[in-house]
NUBA-44596 format. One record per residue (C-alpha): x, y, z. Coordinates in steps of 0.25 Angstrom, whole numbers, plus 5000, padded with zeros to 4 digits. Example, Ala and Ser with C-alpha at 12.3 -4.5 7.8 and 13.67 -1.06 7.14 Angstrom:
// NUBA-44596
504949825031505549965029
This chain:
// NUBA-44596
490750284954491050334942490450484947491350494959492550474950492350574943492050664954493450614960494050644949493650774947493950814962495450764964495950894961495250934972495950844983497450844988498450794982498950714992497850635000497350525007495850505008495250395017493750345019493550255030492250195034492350185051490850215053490050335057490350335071490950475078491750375085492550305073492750435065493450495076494350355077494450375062495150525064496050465076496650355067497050455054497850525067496750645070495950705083494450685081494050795089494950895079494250865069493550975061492851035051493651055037493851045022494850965016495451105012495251145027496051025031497251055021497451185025497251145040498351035036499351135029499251255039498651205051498951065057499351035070500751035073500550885079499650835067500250765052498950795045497450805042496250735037494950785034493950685039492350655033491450555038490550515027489550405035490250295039491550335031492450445034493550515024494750565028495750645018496950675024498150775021499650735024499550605031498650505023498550415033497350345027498250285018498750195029498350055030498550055043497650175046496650125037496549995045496350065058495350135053494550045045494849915056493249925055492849985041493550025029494550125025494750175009496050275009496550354995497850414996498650494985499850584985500150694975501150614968499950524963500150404973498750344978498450234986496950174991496850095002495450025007495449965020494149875027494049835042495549855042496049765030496649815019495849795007496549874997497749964994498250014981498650124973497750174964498750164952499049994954497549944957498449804956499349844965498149874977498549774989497949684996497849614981496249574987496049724986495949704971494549654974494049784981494549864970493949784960492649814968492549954968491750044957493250104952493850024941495250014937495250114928494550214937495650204946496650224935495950354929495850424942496150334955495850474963494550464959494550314960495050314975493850414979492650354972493050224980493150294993491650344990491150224986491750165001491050275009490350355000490950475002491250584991492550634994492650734983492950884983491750934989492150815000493550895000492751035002491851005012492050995028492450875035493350845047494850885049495650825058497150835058497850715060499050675069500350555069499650425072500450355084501250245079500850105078501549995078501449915066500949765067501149645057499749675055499849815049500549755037499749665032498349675026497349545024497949475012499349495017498949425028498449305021499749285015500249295027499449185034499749105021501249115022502049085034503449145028502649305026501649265037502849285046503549395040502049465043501949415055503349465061503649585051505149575058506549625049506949465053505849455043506549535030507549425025506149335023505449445016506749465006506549305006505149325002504849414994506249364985505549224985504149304979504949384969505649244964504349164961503549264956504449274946505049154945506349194947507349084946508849034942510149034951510249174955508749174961509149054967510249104975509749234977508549184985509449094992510349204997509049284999508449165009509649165015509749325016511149325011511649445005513349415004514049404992513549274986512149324987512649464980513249384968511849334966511149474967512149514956511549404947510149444952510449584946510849534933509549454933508749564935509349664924509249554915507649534918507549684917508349704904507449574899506149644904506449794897506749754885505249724883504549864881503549874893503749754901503049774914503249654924502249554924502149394925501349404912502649434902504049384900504649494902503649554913504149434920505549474917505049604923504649524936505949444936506649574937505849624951506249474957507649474955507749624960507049554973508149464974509249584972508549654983508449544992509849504990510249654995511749655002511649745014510349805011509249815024508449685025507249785026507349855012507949715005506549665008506049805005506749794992506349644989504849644993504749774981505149704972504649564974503349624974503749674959503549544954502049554953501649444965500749334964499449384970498849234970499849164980500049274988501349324984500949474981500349484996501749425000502549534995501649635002501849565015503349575012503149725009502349775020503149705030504649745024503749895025503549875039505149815042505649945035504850055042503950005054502750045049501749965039501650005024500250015025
């Protein structure tokens, strides 16, 4: 593995830099490949010879006035690559899903304000998502085992996570997608808008969200009927998730959640946020003083650090005459800054919460 780094990391220069690459393992059938091109949004029978240099000028000076983009497509045995310009719609799960309901799908996407993000995707269920920065961060949390798996360390990723990101898509399909992959001809095909689909409970929620699901009736509703009449419970819950995480208590937190339960903003319920906020300053003022204190269960004032997140959950949740949909927006961030329990579940809770919130505020799913 070691040798394609290095070649990766000589040829980065040579790629865009903004991009998204996708391998996907459909078979070598004529048949698949053109159902592969259909679902990125293109017209198999375009399709036609081209560089990716080709495809970038075709993309700048020569697109259809009906089309929003264009992929250059390679079929490597039973693995195609595609790298797109403009659309990167192989960084959606969704589109990953489809196309993958029978195989696998590895996508790397980056932008050129240095944001990167690889997602791998078997028989339709998400395995891993993450950015290459926060290895700890990937999601679902199971995913953790795949990257332990793979013939990249940590440290690899860290010193050049381009580089990283490619070797693993080689080591998937073998496939060399390098600057003589970039030089020579494979197929072009501009791409069009995907018909709207209509999102479905589904959609949101990947295989160990769905175990917590099964395992709690109070989110195994909200999942089940993602409904605004849902949002005053997922201010509930993810105020509740805050509060035990880190052991939040005393009067204020008391009445808070009561007034939250109860979904009462009024004026009572403002004369406790007011103490809230003096709660929270005092956590952070407590917290700082300490020269790099980074939240964490493992400290005092890491803890302090935590503290501070919950209570601003309350603050948000207790919001006067805010929408309900960015008062569970706003609570859901920030319980989910209070570094979850993995063990019982909570961490996959907060995701549930945030996908679903996603979905109330703009119709569509975050994946």
């Amino acid at each position: 593995m070691d040798v394609s780094l290095s070649a990766y990391e000589r040829a980065q220069h040579q790629f865009p830099d903004h991009g998204c690459l996708t391998w996907i393992g459909t078979g070598t059938s004529d048949e698949a490949f053109a159902g592969l091109v259909r679902g990125f949004g293109g017209d198999p029978a375009t399709a036609h010879p081209a560089t990716w240099a080709d495809a970038e000028g075709e993309a700048y000076d020569d697109l259809a006035e009906d089309a929003d983009g264009i992929m250059l497509a390679a079929r490597h045995g039973a693995w195609t690559v595609v790298m797109e310009l403009f659309n990167a719609r192989g960084m959606s799960l969704r589109t990953l899903r489809d196309l993958a309901a029978g195989g696998e799908a590895y996508s790397v996407g980056w932008t050129v304000n240095g944001l990167a993000s690889v997602t791998y995707v078997v028989r339709g269920e998400l395995v891993a998502t993450f950015e290459p920065a926060d290895l700890a961060g990937v999601a679902p949390a199971s995913g953790r085992d795949w990257l332990a798996g793979l013939p990249v360390s940590e440290e690899q990723w860290r010193r050049h996570w381009f580089g990283a990101a490619l070797a693993v898509g080689e080591e998937l399909s073998g496939a060399r997608v390098d600057g003589s992959w970039l030089r020579r001809e494979h197929l072009c095909v501009q791409l069009h808008p995907l018909p709207p689909r209509p999102v479905t409970p589904a959609d949101l929620l990947d295989a160990d969200m769905r175990a917590v699901a099964d395992r709690d009736p109070r989110i195994g509703a909200i999942a089940a009927d993602p409904t605004p009449a849902r949002l005053p419970e997922i201010i509930l819950l993810a105020a509740e998730l805050a509060v035990v995480t880190t052991g939040l208590e005393g009067p204020s937190i008391e009445e808070a959640m009561r007034f939250i339960a109860a979904g009462d903003r009024g004026d009572t319920a403002q004369e406790t946020r007011t103490r809230l906020f003096r709660l929270r300053d005092r956590y952070r003022s407590e917290a700082r003083g300490v020269p790099g204190a980074t939240p964490g269960h493992d400290t005092e004032h890491g803890r302090l650090l935590l503290k501070e997140r919950a209570v601003q959950a309350l603050i948000y949740a207790l919001r006067p005459g805010a929408d309900l949909a960015e008062v569970a927006r706003e609570t859901v961030e920030a319980a989910g800054e209070t570094h979850l329990r993995e063990d019982n579940g909570d961490r996959e809770r907060e995701r549930i919460l945030s996908v679903v919130t996603y979905y109330l505020r703009t119709g569509m799913s975050p994946w």
